[in-house]
BANU-482463 format. One record per atom (N, C-alpha, C): x, z, y; chain. Coordinates in nm, 2 decimals. Each point is the difference from the previous one (the first is absolute). Example, Ala and Ser with C-alpha at 12.3 -4.5 7.8 and 13.67 -1.06 7.14 Angstrom:
BAKE,x,z,y,drenvex
BAKE,1.32,0.78,-0.57,A;
BAKE,-0.09,0.00,0.12,A;
BAKE,0.09,0.00,0.12,A;
BAKE,-0.04,-0.07,0.11,A;
BAKE,0.09,0.00,0.11,A;
BAKE,-0.08,0.08,0.11,A;
END
This chain:
BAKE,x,z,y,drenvex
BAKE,-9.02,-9.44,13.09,A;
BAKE,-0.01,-0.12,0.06,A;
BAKE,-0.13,-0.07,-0.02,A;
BAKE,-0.08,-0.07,0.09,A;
BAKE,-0.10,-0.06,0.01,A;
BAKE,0.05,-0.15,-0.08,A;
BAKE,-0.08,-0.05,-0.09,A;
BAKE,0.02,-0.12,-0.05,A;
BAKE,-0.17,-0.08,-0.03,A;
BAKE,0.01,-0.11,0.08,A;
BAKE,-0.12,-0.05,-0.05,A;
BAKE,-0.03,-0.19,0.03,A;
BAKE,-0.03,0.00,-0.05,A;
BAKE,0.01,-0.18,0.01,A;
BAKE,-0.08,-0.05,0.11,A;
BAKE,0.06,-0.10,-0.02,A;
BAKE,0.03,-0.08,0.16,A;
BAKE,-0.18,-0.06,-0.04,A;
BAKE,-0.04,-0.05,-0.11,A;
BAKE,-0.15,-0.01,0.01,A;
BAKE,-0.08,0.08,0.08,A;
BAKE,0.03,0.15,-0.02,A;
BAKE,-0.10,0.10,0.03,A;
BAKE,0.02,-0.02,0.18,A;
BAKE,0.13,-0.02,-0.02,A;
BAKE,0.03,0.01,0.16,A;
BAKE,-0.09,-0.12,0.09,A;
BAKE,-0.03,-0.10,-0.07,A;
BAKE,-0.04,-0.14,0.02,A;
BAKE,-0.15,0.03,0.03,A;
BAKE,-0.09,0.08,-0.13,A;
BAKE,-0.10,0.02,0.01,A;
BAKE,-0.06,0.08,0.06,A;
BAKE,0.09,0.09,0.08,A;
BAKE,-0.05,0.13,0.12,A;
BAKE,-0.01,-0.12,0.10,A;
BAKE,0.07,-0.11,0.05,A;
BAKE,0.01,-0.02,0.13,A;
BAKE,-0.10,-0.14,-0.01,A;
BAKE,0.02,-0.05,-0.10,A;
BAKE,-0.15,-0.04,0.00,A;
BAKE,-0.14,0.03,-0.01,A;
BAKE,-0.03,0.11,-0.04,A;
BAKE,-0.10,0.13,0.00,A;
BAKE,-0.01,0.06,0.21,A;
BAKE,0.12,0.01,0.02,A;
BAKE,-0.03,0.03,0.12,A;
BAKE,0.00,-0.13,0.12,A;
BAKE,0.03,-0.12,-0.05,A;
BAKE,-0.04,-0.11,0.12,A;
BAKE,-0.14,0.01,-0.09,A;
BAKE,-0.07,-0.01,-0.08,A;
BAKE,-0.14,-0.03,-0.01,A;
BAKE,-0.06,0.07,0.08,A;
BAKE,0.01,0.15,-0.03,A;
BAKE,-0.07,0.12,0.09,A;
BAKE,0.04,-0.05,0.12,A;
BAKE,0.11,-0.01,0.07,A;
BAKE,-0.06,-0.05,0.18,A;
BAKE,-0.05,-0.17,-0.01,A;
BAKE,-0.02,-0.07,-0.02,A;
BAKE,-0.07,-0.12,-0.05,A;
BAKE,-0.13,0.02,0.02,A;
BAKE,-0.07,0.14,-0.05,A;
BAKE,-0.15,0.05,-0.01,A;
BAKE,0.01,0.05,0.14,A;
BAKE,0.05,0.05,0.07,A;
BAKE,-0.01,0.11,0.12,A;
BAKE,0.03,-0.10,0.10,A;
BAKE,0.06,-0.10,0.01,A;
BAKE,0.02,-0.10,0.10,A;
BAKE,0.03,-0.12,0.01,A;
BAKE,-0.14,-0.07,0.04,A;
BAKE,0.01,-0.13,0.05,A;
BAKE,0.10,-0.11,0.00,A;
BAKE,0.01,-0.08,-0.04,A;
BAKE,0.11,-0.14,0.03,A;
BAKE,0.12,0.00,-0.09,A;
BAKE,0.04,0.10,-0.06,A;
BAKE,0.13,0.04,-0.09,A;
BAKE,0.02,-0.11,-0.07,A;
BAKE,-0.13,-0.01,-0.07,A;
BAKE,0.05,-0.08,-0.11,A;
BAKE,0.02,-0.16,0.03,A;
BAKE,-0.03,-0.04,0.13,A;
BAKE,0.02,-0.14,0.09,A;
BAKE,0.20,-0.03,0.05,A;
BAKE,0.03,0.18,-0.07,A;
BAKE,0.14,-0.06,0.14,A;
BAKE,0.08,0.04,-0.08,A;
BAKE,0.10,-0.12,-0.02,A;
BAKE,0.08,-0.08,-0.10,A;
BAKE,0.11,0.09,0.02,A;
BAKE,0.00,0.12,0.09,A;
BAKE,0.18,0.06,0.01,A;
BAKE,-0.07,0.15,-0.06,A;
BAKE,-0.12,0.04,-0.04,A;
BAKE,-0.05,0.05,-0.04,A;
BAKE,0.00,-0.03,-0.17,A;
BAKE,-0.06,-0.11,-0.05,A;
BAKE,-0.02,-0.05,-0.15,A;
BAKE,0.12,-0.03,-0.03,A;
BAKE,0.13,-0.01,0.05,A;
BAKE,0.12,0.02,-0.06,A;
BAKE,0.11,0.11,-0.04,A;
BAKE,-0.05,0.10,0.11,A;
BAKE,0.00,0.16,-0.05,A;
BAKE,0.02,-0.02,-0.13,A;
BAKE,0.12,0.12,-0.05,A;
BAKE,-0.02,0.06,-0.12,A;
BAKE,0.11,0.10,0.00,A;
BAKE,0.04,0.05,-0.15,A;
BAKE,0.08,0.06,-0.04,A;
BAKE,0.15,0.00,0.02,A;
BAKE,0.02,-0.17,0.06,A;
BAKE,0.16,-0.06,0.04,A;
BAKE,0.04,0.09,0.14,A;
BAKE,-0.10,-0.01,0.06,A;
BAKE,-0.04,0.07,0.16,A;
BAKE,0.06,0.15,0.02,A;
BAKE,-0.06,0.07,-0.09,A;
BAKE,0.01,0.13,-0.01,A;
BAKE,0.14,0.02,-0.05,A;
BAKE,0.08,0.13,0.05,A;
BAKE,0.16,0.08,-0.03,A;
BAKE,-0.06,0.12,-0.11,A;
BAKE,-0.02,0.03,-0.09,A;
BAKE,-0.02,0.10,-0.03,A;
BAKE,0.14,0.12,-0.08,A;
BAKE,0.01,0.10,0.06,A;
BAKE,0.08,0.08,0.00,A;
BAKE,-0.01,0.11,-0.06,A;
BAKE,0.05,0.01,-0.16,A;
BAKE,-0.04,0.14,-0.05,A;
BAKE,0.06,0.14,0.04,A;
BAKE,0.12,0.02,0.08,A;
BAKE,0.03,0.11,0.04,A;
BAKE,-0.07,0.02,0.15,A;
BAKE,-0.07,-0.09,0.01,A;
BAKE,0.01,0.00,0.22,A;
BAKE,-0.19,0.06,-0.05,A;
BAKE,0.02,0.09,0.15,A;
BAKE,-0.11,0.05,0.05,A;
BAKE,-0.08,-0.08,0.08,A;
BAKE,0.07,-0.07,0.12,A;
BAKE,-0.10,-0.08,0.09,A;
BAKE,-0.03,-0.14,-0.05,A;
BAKE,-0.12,-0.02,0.03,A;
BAKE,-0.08,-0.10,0.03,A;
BAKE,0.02,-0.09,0.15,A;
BAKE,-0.03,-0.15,0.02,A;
BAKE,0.01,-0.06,0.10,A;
BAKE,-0.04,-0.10,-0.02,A;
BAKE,-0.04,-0.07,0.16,A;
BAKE,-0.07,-0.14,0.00,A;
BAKE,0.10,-0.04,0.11,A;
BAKE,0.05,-0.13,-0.05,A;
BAKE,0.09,-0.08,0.10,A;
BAKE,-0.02,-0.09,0.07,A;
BAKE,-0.08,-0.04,0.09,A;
BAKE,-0.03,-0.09,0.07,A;
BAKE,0.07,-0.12,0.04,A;
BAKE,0.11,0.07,0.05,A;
BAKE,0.09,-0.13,0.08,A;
BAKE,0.14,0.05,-0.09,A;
BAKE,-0.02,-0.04,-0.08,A;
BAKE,0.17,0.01,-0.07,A;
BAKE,0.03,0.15,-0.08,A;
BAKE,0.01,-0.04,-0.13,A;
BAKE,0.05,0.12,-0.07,A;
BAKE,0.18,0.05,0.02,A;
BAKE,-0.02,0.16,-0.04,A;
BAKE,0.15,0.00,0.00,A;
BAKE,0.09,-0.10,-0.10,A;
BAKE,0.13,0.01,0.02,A;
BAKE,0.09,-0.07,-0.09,A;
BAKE,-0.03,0.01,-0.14,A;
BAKE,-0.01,0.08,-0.04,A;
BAKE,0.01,0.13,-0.17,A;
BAKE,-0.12,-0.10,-0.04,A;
BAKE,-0.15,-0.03,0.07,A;
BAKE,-0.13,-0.05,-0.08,A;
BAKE,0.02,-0.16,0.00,A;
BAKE,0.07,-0.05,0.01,A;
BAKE,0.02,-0.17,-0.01,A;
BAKE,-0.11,-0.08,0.08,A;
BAKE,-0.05,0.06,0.09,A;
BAKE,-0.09,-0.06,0.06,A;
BAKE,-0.14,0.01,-0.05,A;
BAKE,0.00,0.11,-0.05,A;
BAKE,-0.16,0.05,-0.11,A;
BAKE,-0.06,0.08,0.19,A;
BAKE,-0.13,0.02,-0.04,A;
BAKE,-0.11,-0.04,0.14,A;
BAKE,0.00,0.19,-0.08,A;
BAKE,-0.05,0.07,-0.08,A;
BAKE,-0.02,0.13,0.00,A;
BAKE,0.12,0.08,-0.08,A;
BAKE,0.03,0.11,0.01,A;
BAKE,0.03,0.11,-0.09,A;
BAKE,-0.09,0.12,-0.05,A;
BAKE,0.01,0.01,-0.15,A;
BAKE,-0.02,0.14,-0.03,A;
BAKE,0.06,0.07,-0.09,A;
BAKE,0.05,0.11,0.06,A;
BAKE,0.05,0.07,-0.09,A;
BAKE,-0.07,0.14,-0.09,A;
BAKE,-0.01,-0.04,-0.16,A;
BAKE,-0.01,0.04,-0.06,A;
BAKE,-0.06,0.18,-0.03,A;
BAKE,0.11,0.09,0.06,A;
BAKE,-0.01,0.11,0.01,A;
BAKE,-0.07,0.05,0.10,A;
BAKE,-0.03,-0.07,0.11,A;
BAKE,-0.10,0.01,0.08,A;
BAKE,-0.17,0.03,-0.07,A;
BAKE,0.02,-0.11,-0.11,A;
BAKE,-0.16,-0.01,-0.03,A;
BAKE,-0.03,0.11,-0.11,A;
BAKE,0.08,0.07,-0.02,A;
BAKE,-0.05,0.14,-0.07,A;
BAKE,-0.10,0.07,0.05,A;
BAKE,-0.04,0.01,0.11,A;
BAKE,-0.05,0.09,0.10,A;
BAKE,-0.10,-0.08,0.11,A;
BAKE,-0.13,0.02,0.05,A;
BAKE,-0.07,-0.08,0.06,A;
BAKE,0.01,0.10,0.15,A;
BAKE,0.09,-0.08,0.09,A;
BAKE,0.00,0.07,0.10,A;
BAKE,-0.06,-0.04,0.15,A;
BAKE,-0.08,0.10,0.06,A;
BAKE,-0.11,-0.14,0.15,A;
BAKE,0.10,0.11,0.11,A;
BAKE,0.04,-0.09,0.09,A;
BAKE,0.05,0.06,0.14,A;
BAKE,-0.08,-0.04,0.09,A;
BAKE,-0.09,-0.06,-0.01,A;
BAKE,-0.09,-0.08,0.13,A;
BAKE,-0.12,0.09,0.00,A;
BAKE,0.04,0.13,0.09,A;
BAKE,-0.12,0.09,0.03,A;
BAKE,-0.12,-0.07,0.06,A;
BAKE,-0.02,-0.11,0.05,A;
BAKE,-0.13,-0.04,0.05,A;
BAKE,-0.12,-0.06,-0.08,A;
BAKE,0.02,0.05,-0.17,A;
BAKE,-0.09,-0.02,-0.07,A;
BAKE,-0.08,0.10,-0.07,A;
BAKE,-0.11,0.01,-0.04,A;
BAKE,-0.10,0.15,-0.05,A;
BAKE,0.09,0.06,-0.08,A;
BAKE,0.06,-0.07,-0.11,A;
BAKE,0.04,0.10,-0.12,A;
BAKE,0.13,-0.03,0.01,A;
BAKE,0.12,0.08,-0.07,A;
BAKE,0.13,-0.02,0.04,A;
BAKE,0.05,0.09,-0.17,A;
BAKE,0.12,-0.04,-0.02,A;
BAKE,0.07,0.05,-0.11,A;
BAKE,0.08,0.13,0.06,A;
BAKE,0.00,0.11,-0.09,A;
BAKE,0.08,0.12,0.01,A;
BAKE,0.13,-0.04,0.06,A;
BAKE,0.08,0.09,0.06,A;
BAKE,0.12,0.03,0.01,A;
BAKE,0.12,-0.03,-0.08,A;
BAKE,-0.04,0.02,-0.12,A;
BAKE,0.06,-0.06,-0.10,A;
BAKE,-0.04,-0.08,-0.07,A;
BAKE,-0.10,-0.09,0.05,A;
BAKE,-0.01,-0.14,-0.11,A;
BAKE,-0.11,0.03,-0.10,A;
BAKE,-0.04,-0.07,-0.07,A;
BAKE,-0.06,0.00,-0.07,A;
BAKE,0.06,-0.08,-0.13,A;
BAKE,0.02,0.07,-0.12,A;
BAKE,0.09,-0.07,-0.09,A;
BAKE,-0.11,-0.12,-0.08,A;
BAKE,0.09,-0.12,-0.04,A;
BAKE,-0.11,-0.11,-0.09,A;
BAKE,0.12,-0.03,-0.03,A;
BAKE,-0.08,-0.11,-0.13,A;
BAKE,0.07,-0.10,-0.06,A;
BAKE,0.07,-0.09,0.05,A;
BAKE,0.13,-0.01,0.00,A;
BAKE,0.12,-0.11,0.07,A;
BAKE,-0.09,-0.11,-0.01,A;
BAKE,-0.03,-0.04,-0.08,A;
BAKE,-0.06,-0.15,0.01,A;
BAKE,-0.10,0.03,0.08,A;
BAKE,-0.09,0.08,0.02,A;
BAKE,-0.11,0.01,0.10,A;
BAKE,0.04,-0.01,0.14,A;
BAKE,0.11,0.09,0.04,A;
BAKE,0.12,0.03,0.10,A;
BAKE,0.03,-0.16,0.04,A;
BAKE,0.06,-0.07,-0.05,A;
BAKE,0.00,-0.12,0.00,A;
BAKE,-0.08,-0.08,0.06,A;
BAKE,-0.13,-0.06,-0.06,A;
BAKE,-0.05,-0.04,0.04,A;
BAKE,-0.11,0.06,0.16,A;
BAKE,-0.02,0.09,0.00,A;
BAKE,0.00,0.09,0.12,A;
BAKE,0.06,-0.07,0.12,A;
BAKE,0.14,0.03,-0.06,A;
BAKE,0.11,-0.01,0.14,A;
BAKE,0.00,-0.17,0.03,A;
BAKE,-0.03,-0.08,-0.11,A;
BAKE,-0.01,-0.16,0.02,A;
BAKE,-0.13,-0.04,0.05,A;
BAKE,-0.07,0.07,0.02,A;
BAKE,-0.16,0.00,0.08,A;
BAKE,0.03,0.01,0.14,A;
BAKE,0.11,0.13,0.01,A;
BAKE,0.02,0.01,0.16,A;
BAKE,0.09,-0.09,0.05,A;
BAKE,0.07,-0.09,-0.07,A;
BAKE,0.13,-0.02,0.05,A;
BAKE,-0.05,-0.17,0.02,A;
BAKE,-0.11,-0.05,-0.10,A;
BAKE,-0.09,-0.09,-0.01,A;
BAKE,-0.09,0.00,0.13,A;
BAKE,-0.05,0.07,0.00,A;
BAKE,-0.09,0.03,0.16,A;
BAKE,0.07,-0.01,0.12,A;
BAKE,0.14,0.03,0.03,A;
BAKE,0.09,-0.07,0.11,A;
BAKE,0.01,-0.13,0.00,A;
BAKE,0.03,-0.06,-0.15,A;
BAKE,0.06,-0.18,0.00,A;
BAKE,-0.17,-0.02,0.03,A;
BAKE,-0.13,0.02,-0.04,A;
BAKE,-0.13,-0.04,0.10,A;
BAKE,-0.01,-0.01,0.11,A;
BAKE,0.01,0.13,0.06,A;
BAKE,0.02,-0.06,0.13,A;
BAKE,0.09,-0.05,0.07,A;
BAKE,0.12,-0.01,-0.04,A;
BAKE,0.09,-0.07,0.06,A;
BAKE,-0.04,-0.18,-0.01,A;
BAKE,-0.05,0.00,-0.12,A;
BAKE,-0.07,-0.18,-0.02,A;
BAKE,-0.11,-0.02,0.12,A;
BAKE,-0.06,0.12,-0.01,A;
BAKE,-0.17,0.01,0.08,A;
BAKE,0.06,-0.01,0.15,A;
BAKE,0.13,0.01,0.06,A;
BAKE,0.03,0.04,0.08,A;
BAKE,-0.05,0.11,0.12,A;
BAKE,-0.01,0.12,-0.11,A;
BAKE,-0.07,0.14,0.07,A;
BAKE,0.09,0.11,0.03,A;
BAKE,0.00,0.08,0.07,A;
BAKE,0.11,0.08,0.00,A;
BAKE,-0.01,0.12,-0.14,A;
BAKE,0.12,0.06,-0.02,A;
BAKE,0.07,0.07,-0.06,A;
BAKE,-0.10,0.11,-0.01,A;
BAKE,-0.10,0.04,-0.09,A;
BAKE,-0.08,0.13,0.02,A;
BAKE,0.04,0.09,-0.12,A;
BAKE,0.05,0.11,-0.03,A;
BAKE,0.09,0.11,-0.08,A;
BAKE,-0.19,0.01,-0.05,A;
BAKE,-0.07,0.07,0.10,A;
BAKE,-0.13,0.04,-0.01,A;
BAKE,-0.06,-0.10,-0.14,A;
BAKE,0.00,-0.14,0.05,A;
BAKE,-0.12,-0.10,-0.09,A;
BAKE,0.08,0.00,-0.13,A;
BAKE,0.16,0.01,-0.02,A;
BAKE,0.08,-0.02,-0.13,A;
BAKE,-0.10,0.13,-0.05,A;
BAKE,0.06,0.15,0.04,A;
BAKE,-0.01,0.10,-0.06,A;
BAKE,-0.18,0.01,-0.08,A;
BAKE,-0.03,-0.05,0.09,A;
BAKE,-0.20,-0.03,-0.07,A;
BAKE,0.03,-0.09,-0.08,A;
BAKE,0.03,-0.09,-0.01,A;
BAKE,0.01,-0.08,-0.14,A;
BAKE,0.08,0.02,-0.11,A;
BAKE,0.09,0.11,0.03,A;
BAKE,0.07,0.02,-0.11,A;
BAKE,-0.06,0.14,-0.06,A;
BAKE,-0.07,0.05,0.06,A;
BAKE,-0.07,0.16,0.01,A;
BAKE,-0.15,-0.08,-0.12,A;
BAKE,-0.08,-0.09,0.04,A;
BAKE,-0.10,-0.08,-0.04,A;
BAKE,0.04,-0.02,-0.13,A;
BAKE,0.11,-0.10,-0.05,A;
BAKE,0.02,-0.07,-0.13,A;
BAKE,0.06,0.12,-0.02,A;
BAKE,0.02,0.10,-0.03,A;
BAKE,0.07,0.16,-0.05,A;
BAKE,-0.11,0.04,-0.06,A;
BAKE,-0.11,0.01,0.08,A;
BAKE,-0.14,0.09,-0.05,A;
BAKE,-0.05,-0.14,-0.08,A;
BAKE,0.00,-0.15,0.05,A;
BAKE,-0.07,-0.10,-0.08,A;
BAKE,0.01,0.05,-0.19,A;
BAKE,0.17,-0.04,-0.01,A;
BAKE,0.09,0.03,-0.11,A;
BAKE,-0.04,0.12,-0.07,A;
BAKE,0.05,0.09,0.10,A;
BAKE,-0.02,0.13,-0.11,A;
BAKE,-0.11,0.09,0.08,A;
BAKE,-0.09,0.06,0.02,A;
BAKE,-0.08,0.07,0.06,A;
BAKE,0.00,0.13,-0.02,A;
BAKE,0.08,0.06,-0.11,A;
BAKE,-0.01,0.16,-0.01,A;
BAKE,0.11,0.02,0.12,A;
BAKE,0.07,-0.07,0.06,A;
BAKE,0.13,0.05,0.09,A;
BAKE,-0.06,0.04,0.16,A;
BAKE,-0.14,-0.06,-0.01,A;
BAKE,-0.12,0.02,0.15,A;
BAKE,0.01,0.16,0.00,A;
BAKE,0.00,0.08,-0.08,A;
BAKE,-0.03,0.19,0.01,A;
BAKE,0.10,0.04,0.02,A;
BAKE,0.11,-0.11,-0.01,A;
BAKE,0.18,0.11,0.05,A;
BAKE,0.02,-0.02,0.16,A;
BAKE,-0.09,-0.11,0.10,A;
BAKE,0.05,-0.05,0.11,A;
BAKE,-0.08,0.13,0.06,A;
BAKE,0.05,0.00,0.16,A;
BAKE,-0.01,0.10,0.06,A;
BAKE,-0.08,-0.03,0.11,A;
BAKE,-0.03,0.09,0.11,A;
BAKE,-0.05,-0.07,0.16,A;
BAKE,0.08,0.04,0.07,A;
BAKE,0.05,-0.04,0.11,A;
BAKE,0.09,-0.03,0.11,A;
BAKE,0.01,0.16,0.01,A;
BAKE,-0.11,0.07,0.05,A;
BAKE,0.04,0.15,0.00,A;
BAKE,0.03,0.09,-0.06,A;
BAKE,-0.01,-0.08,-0.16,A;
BAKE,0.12,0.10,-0.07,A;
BAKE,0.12,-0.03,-0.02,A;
BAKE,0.00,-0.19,0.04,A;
BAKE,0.20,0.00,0.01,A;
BAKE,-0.01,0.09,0.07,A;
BAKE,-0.03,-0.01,0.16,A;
BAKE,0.08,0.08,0.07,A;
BAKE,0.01,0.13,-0.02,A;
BAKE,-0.10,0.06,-0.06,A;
BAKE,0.08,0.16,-0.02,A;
BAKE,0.09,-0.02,-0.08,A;
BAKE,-0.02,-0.09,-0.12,A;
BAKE,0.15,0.00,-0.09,A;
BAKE,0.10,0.01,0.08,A;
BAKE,-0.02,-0.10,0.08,A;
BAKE,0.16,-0.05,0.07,A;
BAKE,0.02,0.16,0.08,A;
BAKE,-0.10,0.04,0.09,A;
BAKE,0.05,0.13,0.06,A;
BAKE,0.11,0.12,-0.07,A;
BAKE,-0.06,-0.01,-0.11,A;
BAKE,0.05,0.09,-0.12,A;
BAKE,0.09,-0.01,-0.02,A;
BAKE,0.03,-0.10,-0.05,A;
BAKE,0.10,-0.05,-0.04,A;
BAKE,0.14,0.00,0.10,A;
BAKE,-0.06,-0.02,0.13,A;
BAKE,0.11,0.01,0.12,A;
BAKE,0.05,0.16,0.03,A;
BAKE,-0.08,0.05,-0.03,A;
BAKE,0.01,0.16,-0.02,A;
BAKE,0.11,0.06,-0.10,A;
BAKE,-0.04,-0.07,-0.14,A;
BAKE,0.08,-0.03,-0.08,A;
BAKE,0.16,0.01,-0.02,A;
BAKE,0.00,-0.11,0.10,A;
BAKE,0.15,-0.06,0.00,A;
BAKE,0.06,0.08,0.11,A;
BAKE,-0.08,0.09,0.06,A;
BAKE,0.10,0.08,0.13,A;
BAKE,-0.01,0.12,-0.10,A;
BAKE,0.03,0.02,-0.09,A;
BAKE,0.03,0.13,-0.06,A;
BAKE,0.06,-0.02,-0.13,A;
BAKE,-0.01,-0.15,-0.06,A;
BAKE,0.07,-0.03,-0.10,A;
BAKE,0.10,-0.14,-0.01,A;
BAKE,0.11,-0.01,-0.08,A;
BAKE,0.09,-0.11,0.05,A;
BAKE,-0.10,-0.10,-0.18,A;
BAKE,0.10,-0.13,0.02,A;
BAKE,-0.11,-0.10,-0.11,A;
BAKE,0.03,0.07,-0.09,A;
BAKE,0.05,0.10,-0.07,A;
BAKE,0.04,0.00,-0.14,A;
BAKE,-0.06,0.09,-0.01,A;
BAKE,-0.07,0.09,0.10,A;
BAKE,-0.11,0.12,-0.06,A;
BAKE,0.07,0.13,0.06,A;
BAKE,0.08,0.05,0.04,A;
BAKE,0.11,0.06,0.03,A;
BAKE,-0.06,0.08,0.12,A;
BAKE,0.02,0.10,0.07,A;
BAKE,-0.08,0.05,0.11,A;
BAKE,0.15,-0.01,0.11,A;
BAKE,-0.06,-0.04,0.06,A;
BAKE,0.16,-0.03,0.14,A;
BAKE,0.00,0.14,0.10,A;
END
């Protein structure tokens, strides 16, 4: 079980409003912004997904604006092929707490533009959370990939699964 104080938890998401503070204009002027914090966020140690709520959280988060769950941030995973470098097939493993703040970069970059009133870009999140990844830790830049080796991964892999069931097993 993941156990770690609600400080640390405080100080990732203040660490991560500073960093977009530097990257973009006016933040620090808008008051539904500078009230952000820790209260906002659902964080969920068994849940995998991440989320930004715009217009109304589910029932479960009390009206908290993001979710992250925990088990998610084991693994630094990019699905937004329209960027140079992209994470393996299976992730790239890091530090939960790094996982964390990662996924509060991206999830942070939706509640921006939603203030900025800009549309929804999967693309601009994934660069900013890809950016403060390599900012933070830089040895994790030589595991990321280029779009044409996902895709053979993925080929492979699809190959893969027409000859084998999930458990390894040959069908």
């Amino acid at each position: 079980m993941y156990r770690k104080k609600i400080e640390d938890f405080t100080s990732g998401v203040l660490e991560c409003k500073s960093w977009l503070e530097n990257k973009y204009d006016g933040l620090t002027e808008n008051e539904e912004w500078n009230e952000f914090g820790l209260k906002d966020i659902h964080i969920i140690c068994n849940g995998k997904r991440c989320g930004h709520y715009p217009k109304g959280s589910p029932r479960y988060m009390n009206g908290k604006r993001i979710k992250i769950g925990l088990r998610r941030c084991d693994f630094y995973l990019s699905y937004c092929k329209k960027l140079e470098y992209l994470s393996p097939i299976g992730g790239i493993p890091i530090d939960r707490y790094d996982g964390y703040k990662v996924c509060l970069i991206h999830e942070l970059t939706h509640f921006v533009q939603q203030l900025q009133n800009r549309n929804n870009s999967e693309k601009e999140t994934t660069k900013n959370e890809l950016e403060y990844l390599i900012e933070i830790k830089p040895f994790y830049e030589h595991q990321l990939i280029s779009y044409e080796e996902r895709k053979q991964q993925e080929l492979k892999y699809k190959e893969y699964r027409k000859l084998y069931d999930r458990y390894g097993n040959r069908k």
